[in-house]
Jmol script that loads the backbone (N, CA, C; Angstrom):
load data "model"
ATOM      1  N   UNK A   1      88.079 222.858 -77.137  1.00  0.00           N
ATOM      2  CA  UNK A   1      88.370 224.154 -76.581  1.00  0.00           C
ATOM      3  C   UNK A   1      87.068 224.934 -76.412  1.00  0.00           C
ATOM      4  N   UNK A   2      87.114 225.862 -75.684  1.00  0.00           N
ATOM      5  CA  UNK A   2      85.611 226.224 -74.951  1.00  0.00           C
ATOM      6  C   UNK A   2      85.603 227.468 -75.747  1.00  0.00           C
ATOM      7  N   UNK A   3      84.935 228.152 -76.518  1.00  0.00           N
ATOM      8  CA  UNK A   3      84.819 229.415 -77.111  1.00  0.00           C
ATOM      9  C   UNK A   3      84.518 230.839 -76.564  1.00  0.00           C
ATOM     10  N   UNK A   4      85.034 231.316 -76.507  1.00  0.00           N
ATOM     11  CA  UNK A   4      84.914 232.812 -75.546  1.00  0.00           C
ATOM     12  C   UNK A   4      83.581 233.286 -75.792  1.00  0.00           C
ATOM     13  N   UNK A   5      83.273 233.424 -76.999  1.00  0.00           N
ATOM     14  CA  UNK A   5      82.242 234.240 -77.454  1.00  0.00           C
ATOM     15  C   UNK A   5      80.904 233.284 -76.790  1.00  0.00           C
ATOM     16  N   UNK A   6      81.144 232.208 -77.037  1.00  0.00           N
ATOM     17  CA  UNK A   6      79.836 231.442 -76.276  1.00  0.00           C
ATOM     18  C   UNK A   6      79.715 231.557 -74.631  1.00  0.00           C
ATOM     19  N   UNK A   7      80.778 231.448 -73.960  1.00  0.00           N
ATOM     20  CA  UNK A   7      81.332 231.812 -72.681  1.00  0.00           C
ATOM     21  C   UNK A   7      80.696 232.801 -72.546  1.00  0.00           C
ATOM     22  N   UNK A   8      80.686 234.096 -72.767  1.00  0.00           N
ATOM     23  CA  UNK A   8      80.328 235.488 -72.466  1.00  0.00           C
ATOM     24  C   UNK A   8      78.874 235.164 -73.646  1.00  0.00           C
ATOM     25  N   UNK A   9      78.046 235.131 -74.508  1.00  0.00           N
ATOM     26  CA  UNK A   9      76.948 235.066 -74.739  1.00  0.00           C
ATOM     27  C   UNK A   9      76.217 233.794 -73.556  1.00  0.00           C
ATOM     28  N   UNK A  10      76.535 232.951 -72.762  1.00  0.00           N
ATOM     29  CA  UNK A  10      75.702 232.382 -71.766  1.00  0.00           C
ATOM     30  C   UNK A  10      75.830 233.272 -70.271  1.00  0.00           C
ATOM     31  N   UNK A  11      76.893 233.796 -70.329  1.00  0.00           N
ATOM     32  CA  UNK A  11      77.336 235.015 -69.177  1.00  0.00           C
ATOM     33  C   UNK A  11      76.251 235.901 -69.122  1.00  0.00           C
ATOM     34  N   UNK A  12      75.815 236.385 -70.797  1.00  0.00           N
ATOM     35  CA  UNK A  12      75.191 237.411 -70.645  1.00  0.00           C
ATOM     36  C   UNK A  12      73.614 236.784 -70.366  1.00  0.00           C
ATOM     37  N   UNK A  13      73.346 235.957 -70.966  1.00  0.00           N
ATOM     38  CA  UNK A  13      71.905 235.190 -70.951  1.00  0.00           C
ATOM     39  C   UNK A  13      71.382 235.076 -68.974  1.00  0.00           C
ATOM     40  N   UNK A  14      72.545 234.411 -68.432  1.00  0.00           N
ATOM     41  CA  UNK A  14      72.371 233.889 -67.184  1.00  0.00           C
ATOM     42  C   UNK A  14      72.336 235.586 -66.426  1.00  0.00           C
ATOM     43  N   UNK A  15      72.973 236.145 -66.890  1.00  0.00           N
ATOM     44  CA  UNK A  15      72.908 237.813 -66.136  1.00  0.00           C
ATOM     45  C   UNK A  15      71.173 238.174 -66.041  1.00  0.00           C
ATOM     46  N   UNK A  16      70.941 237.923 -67.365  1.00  0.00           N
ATOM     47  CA  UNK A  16      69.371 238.463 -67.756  1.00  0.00           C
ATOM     48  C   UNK A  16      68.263 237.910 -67.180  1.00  0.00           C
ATOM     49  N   UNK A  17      68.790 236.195 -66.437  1.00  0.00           N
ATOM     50  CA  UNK A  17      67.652 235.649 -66.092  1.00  0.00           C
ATOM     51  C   UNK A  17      67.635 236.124 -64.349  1.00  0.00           C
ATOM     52  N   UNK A  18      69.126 236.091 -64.171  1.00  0.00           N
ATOM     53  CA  UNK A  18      68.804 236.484 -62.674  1.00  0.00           C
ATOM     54  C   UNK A  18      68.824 237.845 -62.594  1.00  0.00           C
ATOM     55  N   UNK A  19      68.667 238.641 -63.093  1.00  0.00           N
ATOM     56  CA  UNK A  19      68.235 240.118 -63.448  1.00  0.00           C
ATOM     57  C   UNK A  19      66.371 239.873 -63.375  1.00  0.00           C
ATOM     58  N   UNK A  20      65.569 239.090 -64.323  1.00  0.00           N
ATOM     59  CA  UNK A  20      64.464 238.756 -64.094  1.00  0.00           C
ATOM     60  C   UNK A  20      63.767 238.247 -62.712  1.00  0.00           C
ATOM     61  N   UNK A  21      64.871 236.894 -62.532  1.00  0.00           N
ATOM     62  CA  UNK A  21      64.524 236.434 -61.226  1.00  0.00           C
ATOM     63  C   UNK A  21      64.467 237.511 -60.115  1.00  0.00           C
ATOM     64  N   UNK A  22      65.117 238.132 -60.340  1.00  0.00           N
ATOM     65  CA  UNK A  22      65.126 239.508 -58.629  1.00  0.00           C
ATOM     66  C   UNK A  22      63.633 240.010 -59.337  1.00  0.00           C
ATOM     67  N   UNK A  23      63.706 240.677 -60.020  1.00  0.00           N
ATOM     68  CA  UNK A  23      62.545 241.440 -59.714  1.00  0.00           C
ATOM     69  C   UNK A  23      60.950 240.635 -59.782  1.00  0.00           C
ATOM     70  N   UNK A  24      61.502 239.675 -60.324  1.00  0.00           N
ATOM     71  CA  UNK A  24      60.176 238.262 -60.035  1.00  0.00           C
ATOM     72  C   UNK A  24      59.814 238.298 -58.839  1.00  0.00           C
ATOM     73  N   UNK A  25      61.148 237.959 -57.858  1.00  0.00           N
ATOM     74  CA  UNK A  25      60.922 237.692 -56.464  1.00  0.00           C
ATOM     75  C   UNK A  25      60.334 239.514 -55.680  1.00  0.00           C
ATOM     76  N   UNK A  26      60.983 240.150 -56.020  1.00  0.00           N
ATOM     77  CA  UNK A  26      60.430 241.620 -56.021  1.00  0.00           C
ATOM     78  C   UNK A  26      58.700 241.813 -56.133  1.00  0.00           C
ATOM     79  N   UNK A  27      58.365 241.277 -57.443  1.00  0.00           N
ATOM     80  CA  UNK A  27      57.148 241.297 -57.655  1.00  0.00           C
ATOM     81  C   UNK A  27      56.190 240.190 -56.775  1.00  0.00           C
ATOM     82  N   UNK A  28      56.991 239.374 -56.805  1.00  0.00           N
ATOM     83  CA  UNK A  28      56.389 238.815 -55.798  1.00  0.00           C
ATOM     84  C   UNK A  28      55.902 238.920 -54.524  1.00  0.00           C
ATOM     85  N   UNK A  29      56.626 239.665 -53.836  1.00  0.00           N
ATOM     86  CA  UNK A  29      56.992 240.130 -52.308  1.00  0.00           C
ATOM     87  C   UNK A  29      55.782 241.196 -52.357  1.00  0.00           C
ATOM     88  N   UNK A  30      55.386 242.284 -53.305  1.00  0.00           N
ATOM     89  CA  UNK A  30      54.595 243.151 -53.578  1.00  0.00           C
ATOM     90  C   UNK A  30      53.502 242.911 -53.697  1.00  0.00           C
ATOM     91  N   UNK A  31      52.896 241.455 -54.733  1.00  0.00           N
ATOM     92  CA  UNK A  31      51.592 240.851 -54.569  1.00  0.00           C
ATOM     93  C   UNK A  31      51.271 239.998 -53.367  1.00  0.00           C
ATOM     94  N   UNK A  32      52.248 239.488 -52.776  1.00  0.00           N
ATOM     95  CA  UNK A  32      51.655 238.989 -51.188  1.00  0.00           C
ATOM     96  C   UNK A  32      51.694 240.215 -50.442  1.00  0.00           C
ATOM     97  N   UNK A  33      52.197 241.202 -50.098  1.00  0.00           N
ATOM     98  CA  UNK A  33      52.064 242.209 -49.106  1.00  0.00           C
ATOM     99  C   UNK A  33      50.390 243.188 -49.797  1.00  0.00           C
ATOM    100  N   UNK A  34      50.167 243.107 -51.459  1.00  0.00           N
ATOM    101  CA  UNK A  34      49.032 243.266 -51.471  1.00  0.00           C
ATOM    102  C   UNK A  34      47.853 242.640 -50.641  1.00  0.00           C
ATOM    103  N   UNK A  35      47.832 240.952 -51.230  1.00  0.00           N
ATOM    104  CA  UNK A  35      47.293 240.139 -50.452  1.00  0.00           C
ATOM    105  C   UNK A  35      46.713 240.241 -48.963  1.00  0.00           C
ATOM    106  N   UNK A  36      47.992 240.538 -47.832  1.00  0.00           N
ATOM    107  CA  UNK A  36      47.707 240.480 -46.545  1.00  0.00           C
ATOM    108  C   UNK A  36      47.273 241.739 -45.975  1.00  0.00           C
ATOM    109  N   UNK A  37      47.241 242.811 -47.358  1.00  0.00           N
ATOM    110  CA  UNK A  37      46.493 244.138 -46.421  1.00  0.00           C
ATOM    111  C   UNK A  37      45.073 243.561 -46.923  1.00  0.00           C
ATOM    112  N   UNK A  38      44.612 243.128 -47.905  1.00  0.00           N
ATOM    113  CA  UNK A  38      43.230 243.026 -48.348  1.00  0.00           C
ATOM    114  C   UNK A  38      42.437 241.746 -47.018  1.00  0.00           C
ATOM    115  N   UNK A  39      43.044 240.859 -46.242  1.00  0.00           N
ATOM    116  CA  UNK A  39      42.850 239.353 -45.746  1.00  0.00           C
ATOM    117  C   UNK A  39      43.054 240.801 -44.431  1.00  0.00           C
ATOM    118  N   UNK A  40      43.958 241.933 -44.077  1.00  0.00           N
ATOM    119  CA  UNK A  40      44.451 242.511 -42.957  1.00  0.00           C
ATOM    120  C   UNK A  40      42.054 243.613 -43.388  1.00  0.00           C
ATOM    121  N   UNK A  41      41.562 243.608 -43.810  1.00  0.00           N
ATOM    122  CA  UNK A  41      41.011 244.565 -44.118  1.00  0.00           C
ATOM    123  C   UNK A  41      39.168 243.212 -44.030  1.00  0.00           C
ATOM    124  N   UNK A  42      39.967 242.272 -44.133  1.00  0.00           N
ATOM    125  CA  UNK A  42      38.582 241.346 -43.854  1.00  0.00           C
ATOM    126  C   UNK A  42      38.197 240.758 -45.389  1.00  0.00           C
ATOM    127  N   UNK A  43      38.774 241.019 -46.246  1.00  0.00           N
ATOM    128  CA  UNK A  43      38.495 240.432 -47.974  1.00  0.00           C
ATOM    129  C   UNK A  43      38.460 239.273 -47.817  1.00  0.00           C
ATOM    130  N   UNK A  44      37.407 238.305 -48.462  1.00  0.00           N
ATOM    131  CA  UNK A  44      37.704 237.067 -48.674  1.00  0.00           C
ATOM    132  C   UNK A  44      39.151 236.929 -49.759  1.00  0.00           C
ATOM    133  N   UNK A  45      40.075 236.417 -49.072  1.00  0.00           N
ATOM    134  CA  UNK A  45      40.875 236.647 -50.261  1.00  0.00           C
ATOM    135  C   UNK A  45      40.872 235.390 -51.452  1.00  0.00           C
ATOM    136  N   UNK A  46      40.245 233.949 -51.096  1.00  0.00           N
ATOM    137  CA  UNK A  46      40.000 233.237 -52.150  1.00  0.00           C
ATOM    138  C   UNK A  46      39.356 233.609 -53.501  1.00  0.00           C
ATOM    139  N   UNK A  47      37.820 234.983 -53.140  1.00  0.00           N
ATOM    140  CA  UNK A  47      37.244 235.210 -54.346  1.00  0.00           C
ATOM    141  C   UNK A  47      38.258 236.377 -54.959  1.00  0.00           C
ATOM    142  N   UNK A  48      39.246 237.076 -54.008  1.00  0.00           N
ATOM    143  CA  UNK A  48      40.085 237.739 -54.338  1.00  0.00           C
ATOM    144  C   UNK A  48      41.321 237.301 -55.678  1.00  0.00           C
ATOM    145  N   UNK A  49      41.249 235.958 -55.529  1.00  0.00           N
ATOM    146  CA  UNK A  49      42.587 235.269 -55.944  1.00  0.00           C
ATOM    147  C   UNK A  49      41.773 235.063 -57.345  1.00  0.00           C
ATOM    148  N   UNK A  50      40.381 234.604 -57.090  1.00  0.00           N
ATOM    149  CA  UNK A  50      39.852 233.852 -57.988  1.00  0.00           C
ATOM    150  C   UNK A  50      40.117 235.381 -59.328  1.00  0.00           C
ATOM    151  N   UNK A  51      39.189 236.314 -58.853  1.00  0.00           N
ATOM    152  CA  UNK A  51      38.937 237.918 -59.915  1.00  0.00           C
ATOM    153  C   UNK A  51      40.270 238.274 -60.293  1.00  0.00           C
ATOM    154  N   UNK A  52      41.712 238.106 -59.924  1.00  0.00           N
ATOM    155  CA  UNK A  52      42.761 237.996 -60.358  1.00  0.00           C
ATOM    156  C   UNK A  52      43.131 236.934 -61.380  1.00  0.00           C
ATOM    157  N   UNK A  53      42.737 235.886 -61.151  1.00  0.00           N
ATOM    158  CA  UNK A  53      42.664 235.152 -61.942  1.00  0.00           C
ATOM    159  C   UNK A  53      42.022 235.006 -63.481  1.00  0.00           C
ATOM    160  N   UNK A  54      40.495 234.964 -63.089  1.00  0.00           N
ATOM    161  CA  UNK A  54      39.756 235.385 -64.540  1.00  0.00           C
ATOM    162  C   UNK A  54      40.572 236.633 -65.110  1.00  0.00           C
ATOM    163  N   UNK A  55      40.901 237.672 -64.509  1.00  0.00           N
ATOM    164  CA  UNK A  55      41.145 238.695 -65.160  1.00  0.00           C
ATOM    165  C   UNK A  55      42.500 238.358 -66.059  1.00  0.00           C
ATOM    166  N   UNK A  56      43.188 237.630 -65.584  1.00  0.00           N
ATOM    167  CA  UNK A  56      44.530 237.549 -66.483  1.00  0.00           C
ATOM    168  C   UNK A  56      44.392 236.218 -67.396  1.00  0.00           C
ATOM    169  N   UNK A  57      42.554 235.451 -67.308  1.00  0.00           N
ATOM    170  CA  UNK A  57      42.438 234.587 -68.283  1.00  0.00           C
ATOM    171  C   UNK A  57      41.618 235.523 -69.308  1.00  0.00           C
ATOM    172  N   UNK A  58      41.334 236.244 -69.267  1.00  0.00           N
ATOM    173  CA  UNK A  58      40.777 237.179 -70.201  1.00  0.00           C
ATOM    174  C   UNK A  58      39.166 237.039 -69.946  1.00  0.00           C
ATOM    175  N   UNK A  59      38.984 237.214 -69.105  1.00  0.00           N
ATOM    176  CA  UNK A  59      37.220 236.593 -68.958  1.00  0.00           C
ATOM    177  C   UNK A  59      36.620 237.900 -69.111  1.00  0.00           C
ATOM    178  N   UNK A  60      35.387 238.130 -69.508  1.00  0.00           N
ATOM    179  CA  UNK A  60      34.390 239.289 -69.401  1.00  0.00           C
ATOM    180  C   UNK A  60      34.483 240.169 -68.529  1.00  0.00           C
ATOM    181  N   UNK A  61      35.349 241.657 -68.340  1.00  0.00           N
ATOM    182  CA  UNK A  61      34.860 242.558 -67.113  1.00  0.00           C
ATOM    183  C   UNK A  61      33.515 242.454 -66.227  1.00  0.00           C
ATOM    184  N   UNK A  62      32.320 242.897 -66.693  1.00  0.00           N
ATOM    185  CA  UNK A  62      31.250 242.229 -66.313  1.00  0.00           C
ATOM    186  C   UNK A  62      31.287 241.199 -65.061  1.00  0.00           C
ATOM    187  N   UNK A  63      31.695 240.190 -65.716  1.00  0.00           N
ATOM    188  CA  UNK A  63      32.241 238.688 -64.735  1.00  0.00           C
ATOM    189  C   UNK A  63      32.896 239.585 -63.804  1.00  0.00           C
ATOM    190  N   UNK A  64      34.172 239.795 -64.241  1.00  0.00           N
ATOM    191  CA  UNK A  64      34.769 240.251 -62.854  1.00  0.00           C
ATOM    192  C   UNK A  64      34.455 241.215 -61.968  1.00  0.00           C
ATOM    193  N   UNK A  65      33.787 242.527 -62.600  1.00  0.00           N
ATOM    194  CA  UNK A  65      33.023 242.964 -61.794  1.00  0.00           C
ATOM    195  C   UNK A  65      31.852 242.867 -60.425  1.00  0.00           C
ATOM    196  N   UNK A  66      31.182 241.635 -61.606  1.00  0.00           N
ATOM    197  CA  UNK A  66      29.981 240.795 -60.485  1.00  0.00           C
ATOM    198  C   UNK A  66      30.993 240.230 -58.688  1.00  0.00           C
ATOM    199  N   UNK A  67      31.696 239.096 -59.397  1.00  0.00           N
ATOM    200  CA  UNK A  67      32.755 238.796 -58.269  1.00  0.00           C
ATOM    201  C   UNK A  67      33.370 239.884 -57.471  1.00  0.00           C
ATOM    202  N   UNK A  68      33.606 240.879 -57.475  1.00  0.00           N
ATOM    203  CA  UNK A  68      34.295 242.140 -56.774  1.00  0.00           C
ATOM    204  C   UNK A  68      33.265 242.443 -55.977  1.00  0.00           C
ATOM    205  N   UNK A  69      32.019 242.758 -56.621  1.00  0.00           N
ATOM    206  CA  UNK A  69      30.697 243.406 -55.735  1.00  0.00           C
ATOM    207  C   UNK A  69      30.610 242.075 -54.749  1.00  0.00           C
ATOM    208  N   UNK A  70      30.509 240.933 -55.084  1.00  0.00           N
ATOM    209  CA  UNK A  70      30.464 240.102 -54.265  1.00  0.00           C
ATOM    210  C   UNK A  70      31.158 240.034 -52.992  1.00  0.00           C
ATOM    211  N   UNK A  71      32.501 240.563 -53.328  1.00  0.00           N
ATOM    212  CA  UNK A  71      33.600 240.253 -52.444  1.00  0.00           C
ATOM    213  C   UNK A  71      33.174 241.282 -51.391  1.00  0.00           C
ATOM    214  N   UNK A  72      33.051 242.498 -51.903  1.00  0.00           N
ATOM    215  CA  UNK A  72      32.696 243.643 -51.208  1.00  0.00           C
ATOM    216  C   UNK A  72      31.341 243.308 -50.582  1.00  0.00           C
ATOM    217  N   UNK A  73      29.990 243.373 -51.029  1.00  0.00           N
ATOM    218  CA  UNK A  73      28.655 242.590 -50.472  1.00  0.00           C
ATOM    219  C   UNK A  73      29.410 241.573 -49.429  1.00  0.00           C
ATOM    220  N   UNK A  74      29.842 240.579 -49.217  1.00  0.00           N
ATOM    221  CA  UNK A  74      30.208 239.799 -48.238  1.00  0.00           C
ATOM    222  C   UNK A  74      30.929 240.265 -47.184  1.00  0.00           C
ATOM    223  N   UNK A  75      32.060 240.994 -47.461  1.00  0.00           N
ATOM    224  CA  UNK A  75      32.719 242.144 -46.164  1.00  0.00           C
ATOM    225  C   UNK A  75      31.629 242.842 -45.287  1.00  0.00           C
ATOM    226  N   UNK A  76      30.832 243.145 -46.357  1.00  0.00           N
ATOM    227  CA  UNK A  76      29.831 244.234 -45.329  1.00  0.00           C
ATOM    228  C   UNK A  76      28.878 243.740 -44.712  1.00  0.00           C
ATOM    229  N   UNK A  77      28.425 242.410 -45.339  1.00  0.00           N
ATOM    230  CA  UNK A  77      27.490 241.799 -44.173  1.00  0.00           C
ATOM    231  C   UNK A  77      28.074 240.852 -43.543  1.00  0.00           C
ATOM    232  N   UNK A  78      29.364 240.360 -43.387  1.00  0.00           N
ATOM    233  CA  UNK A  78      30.045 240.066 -42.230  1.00  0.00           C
ATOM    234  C   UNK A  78      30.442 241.030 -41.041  1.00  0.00           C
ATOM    235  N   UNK A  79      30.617 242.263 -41.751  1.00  0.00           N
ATOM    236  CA  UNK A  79      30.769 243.140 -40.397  1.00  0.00           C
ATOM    237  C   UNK A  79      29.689 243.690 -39.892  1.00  0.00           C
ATOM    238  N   UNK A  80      28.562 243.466 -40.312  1.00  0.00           N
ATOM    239  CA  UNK A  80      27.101 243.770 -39.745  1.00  0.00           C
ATOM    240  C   UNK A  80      27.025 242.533 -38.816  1.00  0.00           C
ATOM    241  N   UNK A  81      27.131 241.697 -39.087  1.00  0.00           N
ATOM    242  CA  UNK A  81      27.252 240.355 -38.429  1.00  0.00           C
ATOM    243  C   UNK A  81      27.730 240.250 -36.784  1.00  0.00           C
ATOM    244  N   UNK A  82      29.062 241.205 -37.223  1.00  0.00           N
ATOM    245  CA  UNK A  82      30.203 241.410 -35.772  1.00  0.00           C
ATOM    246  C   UNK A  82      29.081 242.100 -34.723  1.00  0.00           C
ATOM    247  N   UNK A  83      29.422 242.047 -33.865  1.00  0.00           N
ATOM    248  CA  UNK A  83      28.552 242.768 -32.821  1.00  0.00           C
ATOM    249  C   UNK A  83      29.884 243.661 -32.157  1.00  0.00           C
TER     250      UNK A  83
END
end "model"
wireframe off; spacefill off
backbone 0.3
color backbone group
């Protein structure tokens, strides 16, 4: 016989994950529309991905800093570049 209480404690579990999942996909939708204004603005967005990255491996500000100026330094002498 199937137990109610387990019934409704996986009811509630599966509620919570697709409660997570939406706003996953939410959050998601928000960091690519970040993405394509920065790629819409001329960012390399690979070193972009990369300084997101270190940053949520815990790497040295510093570090990530350097990479940002970079990113920025490279925008600007690509658009010096443009004629």
């Amino acid at each position: 016989m199937i137990s109610i209480h387990a019934t409704e404690e996986l009811t509630e579990k599966l509620q919570s994950i697709i409660s997570l999942e939406e706003e996953k996909a939410r959050l998601d939708d928000q960091i690519a529309e970040a993405y394509r204004d920065l790629k819409g603005q001329k960012y390399d967005i690979k070193k972009a991905k990369l300084a997101v990255s270190r940053s949520r491996k815990g790497h040295p500000e510093n570090s990530i800093r350097i990479l940002i100026n970079q990113i920025v330094n490279d925008r600007a002498m690509s658009r010096k570049l443009v004629p």
